[in-house]
MIRO-317698 format. One line per 10 residues: for each residue x, z, y of C-alpha. Coordinates in steps of 0.2 Angstrom, whole numbers. Each point is the difference from the previous one (the first is absolute). Layout:
BEGIN
X Z Y  ...
END
This chain:
BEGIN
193 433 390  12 12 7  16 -5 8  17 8 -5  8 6 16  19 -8 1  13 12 10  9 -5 13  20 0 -1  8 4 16
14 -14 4  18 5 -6  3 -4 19  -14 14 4  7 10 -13  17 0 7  -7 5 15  -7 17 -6  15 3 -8  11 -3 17
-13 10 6  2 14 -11  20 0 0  -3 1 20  -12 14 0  13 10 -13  16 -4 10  -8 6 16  -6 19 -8  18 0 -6
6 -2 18  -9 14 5  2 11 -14  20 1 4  0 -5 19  12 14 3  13 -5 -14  -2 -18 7  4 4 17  17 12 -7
5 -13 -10  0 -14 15  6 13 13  15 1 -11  3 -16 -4  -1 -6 20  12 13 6  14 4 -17  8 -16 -4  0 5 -16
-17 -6 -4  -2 -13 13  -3 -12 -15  -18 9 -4  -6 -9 16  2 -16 -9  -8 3 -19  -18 -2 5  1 -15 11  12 -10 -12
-12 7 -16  -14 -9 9  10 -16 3  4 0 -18  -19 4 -6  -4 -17 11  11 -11 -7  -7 5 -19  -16 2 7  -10 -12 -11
4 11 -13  -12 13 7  -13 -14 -4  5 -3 -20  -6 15 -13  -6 14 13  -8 12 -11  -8 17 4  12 14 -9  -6 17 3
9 8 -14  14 -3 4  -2 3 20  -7 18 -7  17 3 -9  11 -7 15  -12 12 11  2 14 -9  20 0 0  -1 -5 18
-9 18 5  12 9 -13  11 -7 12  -6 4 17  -6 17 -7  19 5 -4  7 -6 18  -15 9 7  1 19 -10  20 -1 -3
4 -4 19  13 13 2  6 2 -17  7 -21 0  15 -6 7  2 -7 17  -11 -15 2  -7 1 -15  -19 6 1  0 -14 12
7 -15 -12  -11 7 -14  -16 -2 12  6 -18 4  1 -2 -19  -15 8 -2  -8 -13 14  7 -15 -8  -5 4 -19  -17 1 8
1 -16 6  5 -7 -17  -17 9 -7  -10 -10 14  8 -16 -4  -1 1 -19  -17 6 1  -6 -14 10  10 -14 -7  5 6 -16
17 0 -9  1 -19 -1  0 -1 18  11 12 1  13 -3 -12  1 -19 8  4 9 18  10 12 -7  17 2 12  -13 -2 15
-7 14 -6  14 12 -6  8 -4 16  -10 9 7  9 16 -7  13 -3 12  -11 7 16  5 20 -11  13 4 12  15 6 -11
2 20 3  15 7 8  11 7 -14  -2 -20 -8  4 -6 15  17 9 0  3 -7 -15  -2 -16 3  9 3 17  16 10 -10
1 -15 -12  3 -15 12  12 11 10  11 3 -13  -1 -18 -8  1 -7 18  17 10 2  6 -4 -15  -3 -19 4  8 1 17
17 7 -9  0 -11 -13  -1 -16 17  13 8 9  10 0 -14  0 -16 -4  5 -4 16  20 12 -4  -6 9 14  6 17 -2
-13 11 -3  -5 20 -7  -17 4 -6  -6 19 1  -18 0 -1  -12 -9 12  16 -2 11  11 -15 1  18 1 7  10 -17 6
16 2 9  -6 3 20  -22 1 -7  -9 12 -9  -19 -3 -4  -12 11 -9  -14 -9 -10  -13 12 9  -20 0 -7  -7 -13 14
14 -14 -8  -9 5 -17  -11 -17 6  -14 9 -7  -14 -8 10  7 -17 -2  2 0 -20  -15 5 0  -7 -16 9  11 -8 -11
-8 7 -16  -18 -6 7  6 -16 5  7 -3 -18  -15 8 -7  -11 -13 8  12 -15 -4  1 1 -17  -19 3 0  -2 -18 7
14 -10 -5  3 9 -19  -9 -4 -14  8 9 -15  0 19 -2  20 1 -4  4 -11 18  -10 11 7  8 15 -7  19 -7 3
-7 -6 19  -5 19 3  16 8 -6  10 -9 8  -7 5 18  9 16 -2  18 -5 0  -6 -12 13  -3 16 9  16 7 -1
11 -15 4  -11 -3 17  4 19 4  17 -1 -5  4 -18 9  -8 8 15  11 15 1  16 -11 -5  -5 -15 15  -5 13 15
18 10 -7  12 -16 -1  -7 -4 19  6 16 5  13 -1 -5  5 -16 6  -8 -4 13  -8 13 11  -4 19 -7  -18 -1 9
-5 -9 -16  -4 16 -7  -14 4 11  -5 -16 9  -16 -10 -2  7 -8 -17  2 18 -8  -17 6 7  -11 -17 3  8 -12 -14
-6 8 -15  -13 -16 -3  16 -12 -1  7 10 -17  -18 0 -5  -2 -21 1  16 -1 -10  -6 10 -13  -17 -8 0  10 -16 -2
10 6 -13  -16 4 -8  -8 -16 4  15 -9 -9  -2 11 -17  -18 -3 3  3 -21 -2  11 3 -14  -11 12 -9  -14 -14 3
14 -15 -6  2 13 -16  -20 -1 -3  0 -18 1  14 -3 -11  -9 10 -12  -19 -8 0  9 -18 -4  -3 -4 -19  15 -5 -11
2 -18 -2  -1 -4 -16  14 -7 -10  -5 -16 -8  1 -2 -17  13 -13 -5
END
């Protein structure tokens, strides 16, 4: 009488395993296929203040991974279709930065390897876990894309936009105050001061902390997508009044009390004041937000009928 053989199956512990495994393996050919673009990308980021915040993405994706980690363990699925088509896309990518080098922009060919890196890393992850996991982790994941260090001529942009909106904030202060006061451009004139909103009052560095921060916030604390969407807009304009409140407190000192103002410790070193009261500005419009979401998950009480 022959026996029928019975196949093992590997415990989904085991299998999980492999697939960390594999993700591992993946990851660390990744690191060495664009070592050099890596070490540009945190070279820049530890010495322009610009992109300081890239040091930060990978450490805080991680701590958001953890929290949602037993998601890892629910419907992991091998999806190597898909991984194939992210994969592909990724070397379209790393191909262009790499045979268009001179021909891009300033900082460029660099933010399109990083892009190129990170879509990788998407394919790795799909592939090993598939796109339920994925979808369930998605803004740890997408994060991510915030290691693509913005290239110079957006940069500008960005920088143009909150100096402008920064002056014109500032005006709009002193003039409530009945103080006296002609606007011609970046510059500022008050009876016995004159002030020019120069690109490092721009609070470039600081709003875009500010953005992160908010990012994360209504990642954890927002469960509809229009809260999260108002939560996000608003971090602009949040942006602007810290700059502007900034330049209007460090002026009124000097004003009034010692000229030095303009180029002590507050004006160089007190930046992270104005940052912790936008954040609690932001903190505040975050419990409302979340009051607002309440509000709206309570059912209608039911008129009885008479």
């Amino acid at each position: 009488m022959q026996t029928a053989e019975i196949k093992s199956v590997p415990p989904r512990s085991v299998a999980l395993e492999r697939r960390d495994v594999l993700l591992s393996i993946l990851i660390a050919a990744s690191l060495v296929i664009f070592w050099r673009q890596i070490t540009d990308t945190f070279e820049l980021a530890r010495h322009v203040d610009e992109y300081t915040h890239i040091l930060l993405i990978i450490p805080v994706t991680l701590a958001l991974i953890y929290l949602q980690r037993g998601k890892l363990r629910r419907n992991a699925t091998y999806a190597p279709s898909a991984s194939v088509v992210l994969g592909v896309i990724s070397m379209g990518i790393g191909i262009a930065a790499k045979t268009h080098t001179y021909s891009f922009p300033e900082g460029v060919p660099l933010a399109l390897a990083i892009l190129s890196l990170v879509t990788l890393w998407m394919a790795c992850i799909v592939g090993c876990y598939g796109w339920t996991v994925f979808r369930s982790l998605l803004f740890p994941f997408l994060f991510l894309f915030l290691l693509i260090p913005p290239p110079a001529s957006l940069l500008e942009k960005a920088i143009s936009f909150l100096q402008t909106a920064s002056t014109e904030a500032t005006f709009a202060l002193f003039s409530l105050t009945g103080l006296p006061i002609i606007r011609n451009g970046y510059v500022l004139t008050l009876p016995n001061l004159s002030i020019e909103v120069a690109r490092e009052c721009s609070g470039i560095r600081s709003s875009i902390m500010l953005l992160i921060t908010g990012l994360i916030l209504a990642h954890l604390f927002l469960r509809s997508l229009w809260s999260k969407i108002v939560f996000v807009l608003i971090i602009v304009p949040f942006s602007v009044a810290k700059n502007a409140i900034r330049i209007f407190t460090l002026t009124m000192l000097a004003m009034y009390v010692d000229p030095g103002f303009l180029s002590g410790r507050l004006h160089h070193q007190g930046g992270i004041v104005f940052f912790l009261i936008a954040l609690g500005g932001l903190l505040l419009s975050l419990w409302i937000l979340q009051r607002a979401e309440r509000r709206r998950k309570k059912p209608h009480q039911s008129i009885p009928a008479v």
